[in-house]
C-alpha positions as CSV (number, residue, x, y, z in Angstrom):
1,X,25.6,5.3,-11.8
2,X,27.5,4.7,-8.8
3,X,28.6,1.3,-7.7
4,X,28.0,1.6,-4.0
5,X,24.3,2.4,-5.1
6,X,24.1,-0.6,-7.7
7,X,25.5,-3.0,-5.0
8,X,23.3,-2.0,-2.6
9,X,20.1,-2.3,-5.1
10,X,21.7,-5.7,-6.5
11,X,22.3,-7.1,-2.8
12,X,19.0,-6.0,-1.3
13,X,17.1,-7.3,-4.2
14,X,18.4,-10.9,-3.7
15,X,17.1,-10.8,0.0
16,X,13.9,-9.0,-1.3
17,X,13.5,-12.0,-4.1
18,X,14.1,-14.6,-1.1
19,X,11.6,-12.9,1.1
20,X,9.4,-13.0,-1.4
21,X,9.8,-16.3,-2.2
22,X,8.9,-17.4,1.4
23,X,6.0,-15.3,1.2
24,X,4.7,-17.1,-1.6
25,X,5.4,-20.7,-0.3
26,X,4.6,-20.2,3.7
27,X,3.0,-17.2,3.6
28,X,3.7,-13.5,4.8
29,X,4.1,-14.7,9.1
30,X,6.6,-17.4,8.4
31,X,9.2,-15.0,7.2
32,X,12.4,-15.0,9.4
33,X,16.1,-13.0,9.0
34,X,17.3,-16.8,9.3
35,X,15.2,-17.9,6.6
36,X,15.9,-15.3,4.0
37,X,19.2,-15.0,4.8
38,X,19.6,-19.1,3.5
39,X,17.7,-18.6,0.7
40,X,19.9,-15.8,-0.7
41,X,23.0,-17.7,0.0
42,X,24.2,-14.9,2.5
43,X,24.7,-14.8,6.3
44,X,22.2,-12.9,8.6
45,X,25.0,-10.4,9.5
46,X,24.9,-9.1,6.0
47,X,21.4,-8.9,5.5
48,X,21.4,-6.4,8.8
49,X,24.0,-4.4,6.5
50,X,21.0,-3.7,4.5
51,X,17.9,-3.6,6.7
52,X,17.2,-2.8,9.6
53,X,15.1,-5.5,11.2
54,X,12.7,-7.9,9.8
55,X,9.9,-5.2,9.4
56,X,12.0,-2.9,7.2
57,X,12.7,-6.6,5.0
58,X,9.2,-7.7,4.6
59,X,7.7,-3.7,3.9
60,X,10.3,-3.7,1.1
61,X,9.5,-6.7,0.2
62,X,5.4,-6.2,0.3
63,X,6.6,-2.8,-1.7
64,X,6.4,-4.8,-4.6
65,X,2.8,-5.9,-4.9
66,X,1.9,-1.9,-4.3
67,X,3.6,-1.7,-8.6
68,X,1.0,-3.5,-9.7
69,X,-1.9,-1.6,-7.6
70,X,-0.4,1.8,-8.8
71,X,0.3,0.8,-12.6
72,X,-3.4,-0.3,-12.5
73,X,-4.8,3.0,-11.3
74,X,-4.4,5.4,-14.5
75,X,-6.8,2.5,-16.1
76,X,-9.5,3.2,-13.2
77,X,-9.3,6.7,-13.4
78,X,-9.4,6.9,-17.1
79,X,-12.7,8.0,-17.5
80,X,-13.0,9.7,-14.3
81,X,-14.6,13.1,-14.6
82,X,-14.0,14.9,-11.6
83,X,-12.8,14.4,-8.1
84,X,-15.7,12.3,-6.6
85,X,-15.1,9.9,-9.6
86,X,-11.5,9.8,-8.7
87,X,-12.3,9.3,-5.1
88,X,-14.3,6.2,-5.7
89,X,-12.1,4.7,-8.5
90,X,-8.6,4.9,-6.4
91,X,-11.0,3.2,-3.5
92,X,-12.1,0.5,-5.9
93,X,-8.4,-0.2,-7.6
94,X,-7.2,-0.4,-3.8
95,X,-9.7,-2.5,-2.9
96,X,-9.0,-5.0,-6.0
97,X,-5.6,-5.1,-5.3
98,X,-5.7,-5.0,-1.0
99,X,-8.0,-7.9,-0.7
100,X,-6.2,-10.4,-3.1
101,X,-3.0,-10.3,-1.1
102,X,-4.8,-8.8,2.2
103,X,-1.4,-9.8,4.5
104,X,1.1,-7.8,2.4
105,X,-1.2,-4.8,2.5
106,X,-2.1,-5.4,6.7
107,X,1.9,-5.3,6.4
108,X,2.5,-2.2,4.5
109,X,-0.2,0.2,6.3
110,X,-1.0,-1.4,9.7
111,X,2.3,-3.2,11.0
112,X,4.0,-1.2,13.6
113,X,7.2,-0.3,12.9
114,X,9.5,1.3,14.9
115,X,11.1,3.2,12.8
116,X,9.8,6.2,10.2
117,X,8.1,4.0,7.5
118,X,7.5,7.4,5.2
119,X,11.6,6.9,5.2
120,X,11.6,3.8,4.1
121,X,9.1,4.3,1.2
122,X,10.9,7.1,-0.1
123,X,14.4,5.0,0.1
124,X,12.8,2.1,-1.6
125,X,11.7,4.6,-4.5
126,X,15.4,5.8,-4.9
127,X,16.4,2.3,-5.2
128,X,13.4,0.9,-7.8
129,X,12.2,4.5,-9.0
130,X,10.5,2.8,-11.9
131,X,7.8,1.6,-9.6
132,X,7.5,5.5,-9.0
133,X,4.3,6.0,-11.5
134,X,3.4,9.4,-12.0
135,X,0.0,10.7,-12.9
136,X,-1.8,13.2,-11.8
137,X,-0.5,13.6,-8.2
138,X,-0.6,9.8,-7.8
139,X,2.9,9.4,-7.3
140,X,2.5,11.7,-4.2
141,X,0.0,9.5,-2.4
142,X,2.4,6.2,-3.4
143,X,5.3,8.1,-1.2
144,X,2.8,8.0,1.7
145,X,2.4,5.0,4.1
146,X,0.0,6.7,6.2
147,X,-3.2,5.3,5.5
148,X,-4.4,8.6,6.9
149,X,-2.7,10.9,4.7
150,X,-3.4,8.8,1.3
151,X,-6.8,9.0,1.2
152,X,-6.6,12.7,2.2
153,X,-5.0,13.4,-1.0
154,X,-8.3,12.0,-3.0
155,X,-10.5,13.7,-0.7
156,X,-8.8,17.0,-0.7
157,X,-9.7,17.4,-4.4
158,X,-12.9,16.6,-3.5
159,X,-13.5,19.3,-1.0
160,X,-11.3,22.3,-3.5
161,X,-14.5,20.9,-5.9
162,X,-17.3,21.4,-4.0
163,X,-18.3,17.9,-3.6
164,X,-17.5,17.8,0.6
165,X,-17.4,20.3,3.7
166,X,-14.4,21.0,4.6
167,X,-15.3,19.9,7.9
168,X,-16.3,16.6,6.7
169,X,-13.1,15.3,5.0
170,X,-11.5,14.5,7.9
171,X,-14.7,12.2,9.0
172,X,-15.0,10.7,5.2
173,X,-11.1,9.7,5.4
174,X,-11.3,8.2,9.0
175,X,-14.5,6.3,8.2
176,X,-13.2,4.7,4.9
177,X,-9.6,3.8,6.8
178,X,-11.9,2.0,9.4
179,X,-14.4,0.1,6.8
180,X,-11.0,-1.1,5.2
181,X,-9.3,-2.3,8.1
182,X,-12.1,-4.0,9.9
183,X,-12.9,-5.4,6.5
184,X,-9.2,-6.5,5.6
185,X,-8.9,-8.4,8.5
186,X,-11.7,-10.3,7.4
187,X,-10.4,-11.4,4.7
188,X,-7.3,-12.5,6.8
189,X,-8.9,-14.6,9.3
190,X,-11.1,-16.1,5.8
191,X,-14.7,-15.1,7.1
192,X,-15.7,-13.3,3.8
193,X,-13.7,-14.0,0.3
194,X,-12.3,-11.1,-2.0
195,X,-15.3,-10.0,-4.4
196,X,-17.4,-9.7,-1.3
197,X,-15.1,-7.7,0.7
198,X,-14.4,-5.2,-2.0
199,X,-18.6,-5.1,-2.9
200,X,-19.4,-4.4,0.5
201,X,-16.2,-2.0,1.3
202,X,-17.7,0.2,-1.6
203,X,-20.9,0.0,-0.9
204,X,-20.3,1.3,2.7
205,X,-17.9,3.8,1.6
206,X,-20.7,5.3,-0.7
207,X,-23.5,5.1,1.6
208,X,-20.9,7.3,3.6
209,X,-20.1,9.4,1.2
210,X,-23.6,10.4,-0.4
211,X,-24.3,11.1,3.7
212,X,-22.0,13.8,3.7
213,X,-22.0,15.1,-0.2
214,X,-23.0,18.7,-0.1
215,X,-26.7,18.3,-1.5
């Protein structure tokens, strides 16, 4: 393997474990270059040799709490028997995973970032590709940060199936984003805990769902 590549994935994972580290102990908003930087016993002018501003840092840094998410989804969708069973169980292992660390995953798919995050993803899978799962066109929908375009790939199958209109996915995937997000920051600002959130992000999803099911 080449050494430039293992020097950069050896280097960026020491400010990637410091980042992480903050998170952890002051929580995702208290990250700084400055901070990092000390913790990995480095200067801020190298850590900009590696990212491009704080955003790029802490996405590759959340990056890391989407493995376990994605490892955990060929269990959900074990027993799934067809696309509308797929649909609901990729909702339900998001929604597991989302609202236990809902900061990291406001970071990853709501944060504004300047810059081409779809770039970033697929960088960050080059450098750890065994976080890369693939199953069943999953590893498609981890390369997406869109929000959008994830759950598209779930409801896509769902349409080819006969399950949805054509002319209703678009409304099925814009309804769930909005459910999720209103809901997530919920959970940020503490009004409702985690097994709520996730019972009543399902339950609206489905009530939205049977309302459009071709009957």
């Amino acid at each position: 393997m080449d050494k430039r590549f293992l020097k950069r994935k050896r280097t960026m994972t020491f400010f990637i474990d410091a980042a992480d580290e903050i998170i952890k102990e002051e929580g995702i908003n208290n990250v700084t270059i400055r901070k990092v930087a000390d913790k990995a016993m480095y200067n801020s002018a190298t850590l900009y040799n590696y990212f491009e501003n704080l955003d790029h840092l802490i996405l590759f840094t959340a990056m890391r709490y989407i493995k376990d998410y994605a490892f955990a989804l060929p269990k959900y969708l074990k027993n799934a028997d067809n696309a509308l069973d797929r649909f609901i169980k990729v909702w339900e292992c998001f929604c597991d995973f989302a609202f236990k660390d809902p900061e990291i995953y406001y970071a990853i798919f709501f944060a504004d970032l300047s810059n081409k995050p779809e770039e970033y993803i697929a960088d960050y899978y080059k450098l750890f590709p065994e976080q890369l799962i693939e199953y069943d066109g999953l590893s498609t929908m981890l390369l997406k940060r869109n929000i959008y375009e994830r759950g598209m790939t779930t409801i896509s199958e769902c349409v080819k199936e006969g399950f949805i209109r054509e002319e209703d996915a678009e409304t099925l995937n814009e309804m769930g984003t909005l459910l999720f997000q209103g809901i997530l920051l919920q959970v940020i600002k503490g009004t409702i805990d985690r097994n709520t959130a996730v019972e009543r992000t399902m339950m609206y999803i489905k009530v939205t769902l049977n309302s459009l099911l071709i009957k």
